[in-house]
C-alpha positions as CSV (number, residue, x, y, z in Angstrom):
1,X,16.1,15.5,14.8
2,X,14.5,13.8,17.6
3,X,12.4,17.3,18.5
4,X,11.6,17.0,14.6
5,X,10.3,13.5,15.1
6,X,8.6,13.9,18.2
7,X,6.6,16.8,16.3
8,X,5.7,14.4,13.4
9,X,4.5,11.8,15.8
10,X,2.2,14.6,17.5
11,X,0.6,15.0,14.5
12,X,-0.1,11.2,13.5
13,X,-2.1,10.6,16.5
14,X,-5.0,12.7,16.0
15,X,-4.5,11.4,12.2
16,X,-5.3,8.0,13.5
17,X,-8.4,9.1,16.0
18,X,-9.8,10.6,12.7
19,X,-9.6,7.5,10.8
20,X,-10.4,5.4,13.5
21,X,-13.6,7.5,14.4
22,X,-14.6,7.6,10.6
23,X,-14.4,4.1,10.1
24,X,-16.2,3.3,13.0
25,X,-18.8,5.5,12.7
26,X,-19.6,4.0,8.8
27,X,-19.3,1.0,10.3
28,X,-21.7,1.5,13.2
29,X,-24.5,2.6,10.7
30,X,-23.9,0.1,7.8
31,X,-26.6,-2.1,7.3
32,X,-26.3,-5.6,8.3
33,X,-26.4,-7.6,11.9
34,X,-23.4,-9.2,13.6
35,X,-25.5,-11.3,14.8
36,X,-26.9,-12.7,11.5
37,X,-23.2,-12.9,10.9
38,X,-22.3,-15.3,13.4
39,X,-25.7,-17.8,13.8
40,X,-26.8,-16.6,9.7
41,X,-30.5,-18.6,9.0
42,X,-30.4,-20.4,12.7
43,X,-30.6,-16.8,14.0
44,X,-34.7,-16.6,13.6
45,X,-35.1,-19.9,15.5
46,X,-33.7,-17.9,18.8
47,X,-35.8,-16.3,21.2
48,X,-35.7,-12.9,21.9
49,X,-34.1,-13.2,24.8
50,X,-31.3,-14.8,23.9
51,X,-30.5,-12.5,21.1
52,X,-30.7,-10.0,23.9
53,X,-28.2,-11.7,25.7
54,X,-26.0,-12.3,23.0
55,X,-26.2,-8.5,22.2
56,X,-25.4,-7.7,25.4
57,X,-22.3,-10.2,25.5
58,X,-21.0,-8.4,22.0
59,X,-21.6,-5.3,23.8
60,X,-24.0,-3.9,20.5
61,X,-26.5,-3.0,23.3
62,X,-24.5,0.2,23.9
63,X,-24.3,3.5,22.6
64,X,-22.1,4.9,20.0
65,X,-19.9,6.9,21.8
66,X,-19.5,3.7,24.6
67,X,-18.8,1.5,22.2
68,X,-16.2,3.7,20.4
69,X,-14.4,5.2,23.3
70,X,-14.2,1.3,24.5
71,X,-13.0,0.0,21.2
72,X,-10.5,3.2,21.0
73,X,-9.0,2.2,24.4
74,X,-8.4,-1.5,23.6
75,X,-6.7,-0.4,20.4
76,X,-4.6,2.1,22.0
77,X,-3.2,-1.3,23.8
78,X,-2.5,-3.2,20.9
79,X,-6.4,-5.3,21.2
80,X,-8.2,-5.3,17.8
81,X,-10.7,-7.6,19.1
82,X,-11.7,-10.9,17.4
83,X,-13.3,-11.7,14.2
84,X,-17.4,-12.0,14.6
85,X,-17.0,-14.9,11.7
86,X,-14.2,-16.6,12.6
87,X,-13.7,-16.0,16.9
88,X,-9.9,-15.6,16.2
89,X,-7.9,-12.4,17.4
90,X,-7.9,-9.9,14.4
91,X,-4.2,-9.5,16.0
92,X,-3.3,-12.9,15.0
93,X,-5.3,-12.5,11.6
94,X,-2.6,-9.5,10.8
95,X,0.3,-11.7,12.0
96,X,-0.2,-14.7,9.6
97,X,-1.2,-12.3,6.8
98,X,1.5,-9.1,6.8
99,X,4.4,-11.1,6.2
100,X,3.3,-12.9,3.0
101,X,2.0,-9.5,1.8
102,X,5.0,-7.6,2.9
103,X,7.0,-9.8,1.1
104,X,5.2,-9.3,-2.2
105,X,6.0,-5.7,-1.5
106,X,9.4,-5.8,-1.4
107,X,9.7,-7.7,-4.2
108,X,7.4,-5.2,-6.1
109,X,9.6,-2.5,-4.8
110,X,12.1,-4.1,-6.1
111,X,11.1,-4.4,-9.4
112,X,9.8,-0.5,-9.4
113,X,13.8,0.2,-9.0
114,X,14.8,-2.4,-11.2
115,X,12.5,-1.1,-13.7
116,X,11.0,1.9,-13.5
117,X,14.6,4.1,-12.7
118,X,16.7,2.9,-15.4
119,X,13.6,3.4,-18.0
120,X,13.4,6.7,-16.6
121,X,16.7,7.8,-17.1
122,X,16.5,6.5,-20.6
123,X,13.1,8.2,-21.3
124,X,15.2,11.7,-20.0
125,X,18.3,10.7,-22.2
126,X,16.3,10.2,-24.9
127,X,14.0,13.1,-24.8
128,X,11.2,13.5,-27.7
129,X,12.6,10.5,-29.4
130,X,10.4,7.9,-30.6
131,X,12.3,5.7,-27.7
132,X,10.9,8.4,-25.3
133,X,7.3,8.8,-26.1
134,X,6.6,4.9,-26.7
135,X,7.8,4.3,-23.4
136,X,6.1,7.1,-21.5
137,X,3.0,5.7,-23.3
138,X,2.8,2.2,-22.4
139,X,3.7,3.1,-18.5
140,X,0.5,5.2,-18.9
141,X,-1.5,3.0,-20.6
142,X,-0.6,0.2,-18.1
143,X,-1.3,2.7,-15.1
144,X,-5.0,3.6,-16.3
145,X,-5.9,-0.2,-17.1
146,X,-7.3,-0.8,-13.4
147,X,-5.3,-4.4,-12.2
148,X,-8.7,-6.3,-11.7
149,X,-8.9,-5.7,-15.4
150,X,-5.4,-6.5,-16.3
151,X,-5.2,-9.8,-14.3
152,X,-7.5,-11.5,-15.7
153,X,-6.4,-11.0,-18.9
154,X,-2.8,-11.5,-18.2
155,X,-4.2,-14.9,-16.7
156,X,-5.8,-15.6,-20.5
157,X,-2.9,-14.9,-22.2
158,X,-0.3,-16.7,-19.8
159,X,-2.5,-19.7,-19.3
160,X,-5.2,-20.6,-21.7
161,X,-3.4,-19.1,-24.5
162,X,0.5,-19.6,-24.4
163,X,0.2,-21.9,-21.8
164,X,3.4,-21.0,-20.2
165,X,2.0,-21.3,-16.2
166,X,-0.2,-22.6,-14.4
167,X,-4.1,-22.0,-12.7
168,X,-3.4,-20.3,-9.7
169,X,-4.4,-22.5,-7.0
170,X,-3.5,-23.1,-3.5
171,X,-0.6,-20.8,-2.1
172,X,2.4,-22.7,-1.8
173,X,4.8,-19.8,-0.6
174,X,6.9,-17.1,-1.4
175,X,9.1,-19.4,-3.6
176,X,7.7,-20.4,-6.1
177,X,7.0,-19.1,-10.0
178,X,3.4,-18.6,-9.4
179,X,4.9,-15.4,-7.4
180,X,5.8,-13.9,-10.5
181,X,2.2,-12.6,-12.1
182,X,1.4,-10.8,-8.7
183,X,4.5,-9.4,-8.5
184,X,4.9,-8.1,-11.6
185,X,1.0,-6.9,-11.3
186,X,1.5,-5.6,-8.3
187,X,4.0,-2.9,-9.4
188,X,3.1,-2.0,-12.5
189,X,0.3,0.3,-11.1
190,X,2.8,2.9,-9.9
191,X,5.7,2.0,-12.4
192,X,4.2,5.2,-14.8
193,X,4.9,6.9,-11.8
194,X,8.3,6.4,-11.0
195,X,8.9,6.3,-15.0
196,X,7.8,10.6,-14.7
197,X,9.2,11.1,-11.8
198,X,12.1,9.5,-12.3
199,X,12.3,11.0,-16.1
200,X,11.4,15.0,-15.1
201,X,14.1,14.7,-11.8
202,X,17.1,14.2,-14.6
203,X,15.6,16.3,-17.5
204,X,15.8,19.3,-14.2
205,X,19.3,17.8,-13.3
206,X,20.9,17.8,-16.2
207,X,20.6,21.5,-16.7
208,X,22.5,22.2,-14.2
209,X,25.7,23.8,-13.8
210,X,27.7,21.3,-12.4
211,X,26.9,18.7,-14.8
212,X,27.9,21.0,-17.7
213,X,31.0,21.3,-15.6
214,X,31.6,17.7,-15.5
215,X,30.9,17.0,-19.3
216,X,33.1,19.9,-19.7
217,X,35.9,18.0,-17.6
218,X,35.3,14.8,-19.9
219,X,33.5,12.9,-17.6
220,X,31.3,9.9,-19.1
221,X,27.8,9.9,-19.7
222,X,27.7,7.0,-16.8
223,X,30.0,8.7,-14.6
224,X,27.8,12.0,-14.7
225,X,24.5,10.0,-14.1
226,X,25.8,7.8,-11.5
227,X,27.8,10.4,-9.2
228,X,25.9,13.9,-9.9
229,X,22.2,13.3,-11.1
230,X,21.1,10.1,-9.9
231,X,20.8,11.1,-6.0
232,X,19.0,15.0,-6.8
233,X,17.2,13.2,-9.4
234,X,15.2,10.6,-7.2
235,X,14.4,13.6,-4.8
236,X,10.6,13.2,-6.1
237,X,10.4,9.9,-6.5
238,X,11.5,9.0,-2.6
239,X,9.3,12.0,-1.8
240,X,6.3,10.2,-3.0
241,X,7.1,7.0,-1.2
242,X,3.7,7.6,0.4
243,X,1.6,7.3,-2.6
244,X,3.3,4.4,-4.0
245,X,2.6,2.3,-0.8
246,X,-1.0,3.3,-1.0
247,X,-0.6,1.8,-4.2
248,X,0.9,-1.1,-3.0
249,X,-1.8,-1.8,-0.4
250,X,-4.7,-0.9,-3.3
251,X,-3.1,-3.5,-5.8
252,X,-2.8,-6.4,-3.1
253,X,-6.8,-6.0,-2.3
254,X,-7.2,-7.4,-5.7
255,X,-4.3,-9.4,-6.6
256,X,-4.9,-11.4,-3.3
257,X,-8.4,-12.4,-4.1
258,X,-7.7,-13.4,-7.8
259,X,-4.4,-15.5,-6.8
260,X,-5.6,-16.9,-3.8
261,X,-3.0,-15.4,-1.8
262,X,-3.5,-15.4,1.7
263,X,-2.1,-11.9,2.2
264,X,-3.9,-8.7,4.0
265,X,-5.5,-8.1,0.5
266,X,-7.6,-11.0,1.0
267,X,-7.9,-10.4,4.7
268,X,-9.6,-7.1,3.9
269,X,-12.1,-8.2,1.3
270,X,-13.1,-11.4,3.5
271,X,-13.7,-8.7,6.4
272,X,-15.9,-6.6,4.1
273,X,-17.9,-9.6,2.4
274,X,-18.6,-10.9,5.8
275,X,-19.4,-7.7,7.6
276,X,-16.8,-8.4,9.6
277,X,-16.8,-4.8,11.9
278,X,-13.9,-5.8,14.0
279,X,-11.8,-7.2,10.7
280,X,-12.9,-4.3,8.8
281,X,-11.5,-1.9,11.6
282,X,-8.2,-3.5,12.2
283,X,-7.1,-3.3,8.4
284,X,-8.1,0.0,8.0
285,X,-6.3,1.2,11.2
286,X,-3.3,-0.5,10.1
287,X,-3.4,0.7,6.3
288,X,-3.7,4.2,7.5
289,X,-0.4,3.5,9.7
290,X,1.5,1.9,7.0
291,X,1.0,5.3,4.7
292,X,1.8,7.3,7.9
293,X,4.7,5.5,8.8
294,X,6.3,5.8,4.7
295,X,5.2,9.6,4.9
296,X,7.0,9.9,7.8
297,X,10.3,7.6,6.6
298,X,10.9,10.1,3.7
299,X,10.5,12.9,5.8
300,X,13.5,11.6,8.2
301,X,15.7,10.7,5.1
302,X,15.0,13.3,2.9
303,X,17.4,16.0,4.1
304,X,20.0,13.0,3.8
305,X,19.2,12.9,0.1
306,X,19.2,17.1,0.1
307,X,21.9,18.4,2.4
308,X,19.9,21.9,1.2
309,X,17.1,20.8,3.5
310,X,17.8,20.2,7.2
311,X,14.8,19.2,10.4
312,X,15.3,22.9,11.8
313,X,13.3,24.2,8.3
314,X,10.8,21.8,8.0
315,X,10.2,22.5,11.5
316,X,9.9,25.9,10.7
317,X,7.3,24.8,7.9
């Protein structure tokens, strides 16, 4: 195992330079001025030497390659570097914004099991029923809706309409009802996902042997799915574990910006709006280490879930 993991981690390095240098290098060329950024319409009362100086203090007097082989090194020690808009460490911007948006996750990925198994083993018990088709069909239909679509129409219905909640204002924490909408938004982008997955992982079980052996024995239905399908049967959906984060991350841009919440959704779009190079960086850098680090989760517990598979083979692959 641990040759297996130091293998994996040889490969995510060079994954990171590649995304590092990309984004960088789209960043280097984008149009816009840091500068403008920081002093906006008092900028063209300086003189040109002080916007030299300032330049030179930014270090945007350099070249590319200088600039990027510095920035590379200061990430490679933890520094991000500080927000041009705001002076404060984009370190310290990730701290205060992860854990509100990692605890939206979890409770999204909590209602994706809550949810999205138990209607997938239905959809599979039920197969070309009525019962089976409506539900694959609304999962899909809810998938291709995109969420800054669905929000805001949620919000209309919800609010204005039935009046059951409240404006979203001011974030007031993790406890409250307002959490609900987001949550609920927030996983119902890759709920038609897990529903298939989910649904085509029992349909394969259940034609196996052994579970014909175990109906033969008299087993229950809830016996069966419990003890013999369930664990081969989520094979596929742990296996995309990767995706559905990516999801996750994608959702939050959005949700964070229409419900105020102060999460690394919002983070990410303030960066942008501003031109906020060193912002922009850090998020990106982490998002690629989040899906890295679920990719490489599933591949340490996957031979766990199939004994068939062990690290010497997917070693070998």
């Amino acid at each position: 195992m641990a040759r297996y993991l130091v293998s994996r981690l040889a490969v995510v390095i060079p994954v990171v330079l590649v995304v590092l240098l990309i984004t960088f290098t789209l960043g280097y060329y984008a149009p816009g001025d840091p500068i403008l950024i920081i002093y906006g319409e008092d900028l063209y009362r300086l003189r040109p030497e002080d916007l030299a100086r300032m330049r030179r203090n930014l270090g945007l007097d350099r070249p590319f390659w200088e600039q990027y082989l510095d920035y590379m090194g200061r990430t490679v020690r933890g520094d991000l570097g500080r927000s041009i808009a705001s002076k404060v460490p984009v370190n310290r911007l990730l701290a205060s914004s992860l854990p509100i948006s990692l605890q939206l996750g979890l409770l999204a990925g909590a209602v994706l099991a809550l949810l999205g198994i138990p209607l997938g083993v239905l959809t599979a018990l039920r197969h070309n029923t009525l019962l089976d088709y409506l539900i694959v069909s609304l999962a899909l239909v809810v998938r291709s809706v995109p969420v800054f679509v669905l929000a805001p129409l949620l919000l209309i219905l919800l609010v204005l309409q039935l009046k059951i909640m409240d404006v979203p204002a001011a974030w007031k924490g993790i406890a409250t009802p307002a959490v609900v909408l987001p949550v609920i938004l927030l996983a119902a982008y890759p709920l038609a996902d897990v529903i298939r997955q989910t649904r085509a992982g029992v349909l394969e079980v259940l034609q196996e042997d052994y579970v014909r052996t175990a109906r033969a024995k008299g087993l229950t239905l809830i016996l069966i799915i419990t003890r013999h399908v369930l664990r081969n049967a989520l094979i596929p959906v742990v296996t995309s574990l990767g995706l559905i984060v990516n999801g996750l991350i994608h959702g939050s841009v959005y949700l964070d910006r229409i419900f105020n919440i102060p999460g690394f959704g919002n983070l990410v779009v303030t960066g942008i709006q501003r031109l906020d190079f060193p912002v922009i960086l850090g998020t990106t850098v982490f998002s690629a280490l989040l899906v890295i680090a679920a990719n490489l989760v599933v591949d340490l517990i996957y031979p766990f879930l199939d004994p068939r598979v062990t690290y010497t083979e997917r070693e070998g692959r």
